[in-house]
N, C-alpha and C positions, 0 to 999 in steps of 0.2 A: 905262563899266564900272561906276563906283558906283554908281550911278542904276538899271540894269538889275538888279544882284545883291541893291536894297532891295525885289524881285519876290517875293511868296511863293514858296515852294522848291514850294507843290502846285501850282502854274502850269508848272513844269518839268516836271513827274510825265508828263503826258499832250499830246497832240498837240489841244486844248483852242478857244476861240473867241481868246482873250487868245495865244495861242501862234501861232496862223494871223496874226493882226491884226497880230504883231511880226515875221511871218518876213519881210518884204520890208527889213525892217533888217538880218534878221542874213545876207541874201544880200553885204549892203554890208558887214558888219563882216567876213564870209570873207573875201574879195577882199582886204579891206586887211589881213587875216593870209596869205595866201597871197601877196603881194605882197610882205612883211616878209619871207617866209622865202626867196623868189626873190632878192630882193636882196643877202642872206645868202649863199645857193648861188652867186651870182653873182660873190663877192666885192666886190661895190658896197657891204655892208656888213660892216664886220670883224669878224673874231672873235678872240678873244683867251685865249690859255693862258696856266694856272696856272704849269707848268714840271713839275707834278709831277700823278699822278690823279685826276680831279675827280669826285664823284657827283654826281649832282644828283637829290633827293629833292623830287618835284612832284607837279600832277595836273594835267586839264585839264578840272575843273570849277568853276565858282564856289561858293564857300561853301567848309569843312569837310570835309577828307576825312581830317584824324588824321596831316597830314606831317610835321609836328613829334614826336608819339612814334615817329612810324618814322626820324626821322633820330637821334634819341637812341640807339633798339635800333641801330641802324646801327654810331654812332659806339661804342659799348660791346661789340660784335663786332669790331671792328677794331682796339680799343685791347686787348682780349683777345688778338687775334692778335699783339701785341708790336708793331703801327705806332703811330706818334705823329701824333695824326690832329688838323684844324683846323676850324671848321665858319665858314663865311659865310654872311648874308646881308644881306636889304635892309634889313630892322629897318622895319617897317612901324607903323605909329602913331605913332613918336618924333615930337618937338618939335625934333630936330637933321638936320642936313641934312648933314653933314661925315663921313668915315670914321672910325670909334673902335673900341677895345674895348669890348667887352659883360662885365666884369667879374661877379662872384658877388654884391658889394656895390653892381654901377648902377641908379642908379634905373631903371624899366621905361619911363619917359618920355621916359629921355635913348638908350636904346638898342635899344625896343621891347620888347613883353612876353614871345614865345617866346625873342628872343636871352638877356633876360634870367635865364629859364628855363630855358634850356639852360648858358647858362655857370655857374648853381647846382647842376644837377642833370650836369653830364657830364663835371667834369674836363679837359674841354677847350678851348682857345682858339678864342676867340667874336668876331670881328670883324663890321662892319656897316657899308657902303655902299650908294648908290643904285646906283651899280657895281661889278657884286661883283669885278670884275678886280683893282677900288683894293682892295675888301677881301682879297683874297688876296693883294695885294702887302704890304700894311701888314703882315697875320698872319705871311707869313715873314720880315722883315725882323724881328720880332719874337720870333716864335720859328723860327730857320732849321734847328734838326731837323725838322720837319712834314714828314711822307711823302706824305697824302694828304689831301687836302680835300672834304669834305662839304656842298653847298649846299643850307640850307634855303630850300626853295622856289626859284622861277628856271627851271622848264620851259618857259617863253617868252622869258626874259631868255637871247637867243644869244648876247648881244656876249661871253658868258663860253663858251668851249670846254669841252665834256663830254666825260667819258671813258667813263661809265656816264649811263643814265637810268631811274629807278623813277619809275613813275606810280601814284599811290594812289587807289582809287578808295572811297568811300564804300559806304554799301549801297542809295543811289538808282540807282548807275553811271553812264549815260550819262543820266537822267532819261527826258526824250523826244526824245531827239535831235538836238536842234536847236542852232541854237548862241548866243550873246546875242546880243542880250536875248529873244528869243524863246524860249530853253532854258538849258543850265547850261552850254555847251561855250564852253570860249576859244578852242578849234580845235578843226580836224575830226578825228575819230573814225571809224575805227582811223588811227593814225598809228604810226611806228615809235618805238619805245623795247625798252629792253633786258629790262626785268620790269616786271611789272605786279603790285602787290598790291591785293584786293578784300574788303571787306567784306561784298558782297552776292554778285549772281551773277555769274561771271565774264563781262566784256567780250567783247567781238567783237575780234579782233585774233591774228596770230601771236606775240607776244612770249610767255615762258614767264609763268605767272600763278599765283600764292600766295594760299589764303586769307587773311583778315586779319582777327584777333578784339581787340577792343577791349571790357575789361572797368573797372571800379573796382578800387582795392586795398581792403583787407579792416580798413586803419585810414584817420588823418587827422590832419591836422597844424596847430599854427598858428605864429603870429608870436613867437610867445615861444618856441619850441624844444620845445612838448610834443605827445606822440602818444596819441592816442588810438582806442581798436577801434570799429569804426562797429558794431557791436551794444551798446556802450554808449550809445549816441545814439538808440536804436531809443527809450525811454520818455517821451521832450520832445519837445515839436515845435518845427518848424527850420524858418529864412529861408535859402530855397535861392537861391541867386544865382549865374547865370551872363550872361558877357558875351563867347559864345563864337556863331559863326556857326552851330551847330544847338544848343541851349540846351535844347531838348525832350529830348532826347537823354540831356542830363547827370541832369535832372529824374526820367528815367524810369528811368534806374540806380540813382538814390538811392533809388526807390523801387522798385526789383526786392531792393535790401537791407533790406527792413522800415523804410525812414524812413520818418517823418512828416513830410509836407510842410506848414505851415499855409500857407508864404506862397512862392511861387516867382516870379523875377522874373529876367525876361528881359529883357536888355539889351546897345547895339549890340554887335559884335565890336570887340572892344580901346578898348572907350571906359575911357578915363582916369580916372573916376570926383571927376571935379573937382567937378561941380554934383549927387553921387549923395544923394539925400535921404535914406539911411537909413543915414549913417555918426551918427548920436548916436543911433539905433535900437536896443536890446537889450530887445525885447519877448523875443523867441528867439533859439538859438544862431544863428548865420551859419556858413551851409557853402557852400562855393563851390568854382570846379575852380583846379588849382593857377596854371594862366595866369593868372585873377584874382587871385591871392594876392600875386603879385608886385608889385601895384597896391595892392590892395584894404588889408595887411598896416599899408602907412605909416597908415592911417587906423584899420584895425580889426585891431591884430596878435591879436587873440581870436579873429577870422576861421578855420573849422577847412577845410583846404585838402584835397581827397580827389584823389590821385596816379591819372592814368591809365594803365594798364596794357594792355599787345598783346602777344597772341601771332600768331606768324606758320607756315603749317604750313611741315613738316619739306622741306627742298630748295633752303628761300630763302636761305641762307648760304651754301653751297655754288655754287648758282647765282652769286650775289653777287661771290663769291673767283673763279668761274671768266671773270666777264665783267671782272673788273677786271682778272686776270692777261693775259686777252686784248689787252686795251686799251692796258695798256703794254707789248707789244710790238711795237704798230704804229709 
């Protein structure tokens, strides 16, 4: 799976020479995802409830498809509606292998950098295991008002029972079809899930499906607690930096808002910025997206952090409320 998604993402795009040459691999990788999910259905592998309704906020492409702002709108909808809501996950990058909270104040190393990011920005309790069953058991033991848990990420991770399933598609969508390493798919496409949100055009598949806009906010933040309006930033030029699985992306927003880009630097997703050469750098400001910041912040808290922002069209709440109401009372 590493190895296949360090693939240019324009190698997905089309059914290509580089795409044909891998597809007799990704015949083998189906089989042993279809295999996975037989054994499942079969009971020969377990699965395990929360106790209480589970979302689980995924996709089934490799790279970037923005799950983490849709589990945040998620969980800020539901804390809205008066539930005391918990979010899990695996906490991917960390340097720890153990179940923990993901505290407002942990480092992003010790509990990975979205957990970390969510438990600053959501108010809610943020637990993280390689099994997210351990992490939901840890979060209510913890806090045992919790009504409903929210799984960032885990669309393949079964051993955890769903009660709901949103699948997020980016604006490639399925690319070209295929599946790794030969394309972007972890599994086959259409598959069943409850909703689907899409950034581009909508999927193949009967689940109910919501646009999904994903914009910048309109200021920017750093490590010292001060904000500033990104048209104040329009007359300097800026060291853009991002260390997020489509970085072009970030780059090209900042410059749909009149920045100046002089230096853009792209680098892996959730790299820790331990060996990053341009932390004693202040040629230009440093603007980065807030997931680095969490990282980025203990080294350059001058780092100005620009908030990602989604809107989702009008139905997906609703929807949302009504598959969940379903769900528990099966």
């Amino acid at each position: 799976m590493a190895s296949s998604s360090q693939l240019p993402h324009t190698a997905w795009r089309r059914r290509g020479p580089l795409a044909w040459a891998l597809w007799p691999l990704s015949l083998l990788y189906g089989a042993l995802v279809r295999l996975r999910r037989a054994l499942y259905a079969a009971g020969l592998l377990r699965r395990q409830h929360a106790g209480i309704p589970v979302i689980v906020v995924g996709n089934v492409i490799a790279g970037g498809a923005g799950k983490t702002p849709v589990t945040l709108a998620v969980v800020r909808h539901l804390q809205q509606c008066g539930l005391a809501v918990g979010i899990v996950s695996r906490g991917y990058g960390r340097s720890t292998q153990d179940c923990r909270e993901a505290r407002p104040d942990s480092p992003a190393d010790s509990v990975g950098d979205e957990p970390a990011l969510l438990a600053r920005t959501s108010g809610a309790p943020v637990f993280v295991a390689r099994a997210r069953i351990d992490a939901v058991r840890a979060l209510r033991a913890q806090y045992p008002a919790t009504q409903v848990i929210v799984c960032d990420d885990g669309l393949q991770h079964l051993a955890l029972a769903r009660d709901v399933e949103l699948c997020v598609f980016n604006d490639e969508g399925t690319g070209n079809g295929f599946l790794l390493p030969a394309g972007p798919l972890r599994e086959p496409w259409p598959r069943k899930v409850d909703i689907v949100l899409h950034a581009g055009a909508r999927p193949t598949g009967s689940a109910p499906a919501f646009a999904l806009q994903r914009r910048l906010a309109t200021h920017a933040h750093n490590g010292r607690g001060e904000r500033i309006a990104l048209t104040a930033l329009r007359d300097q030029p800026l060291h853009a930096l991002a260390a997020v699985a489509r970085p072009a992306d970030f780059f090209a927003m900042l410059q749909a808002q009149g920045l100046t880009l002089a230096v853009t630097e792209a680098l892996p997703d959730h790299y820790n910025f331990e060996s990053w050469s341009g932390m004693n750098s202040k040629a230009q400001a440093l603007i980065c997206t807030e997931k680095d910041a969490v990282k980025l912040w203990a080294l350059r808290p001058d780092a100005w952090a620009v908030p990602l922002e989604i809107s989702i069209a009008e139905g997906f709440f609703p929807a949302l409320e009504q598959a969940l109401s379903l769900s528990s009372k099966h």
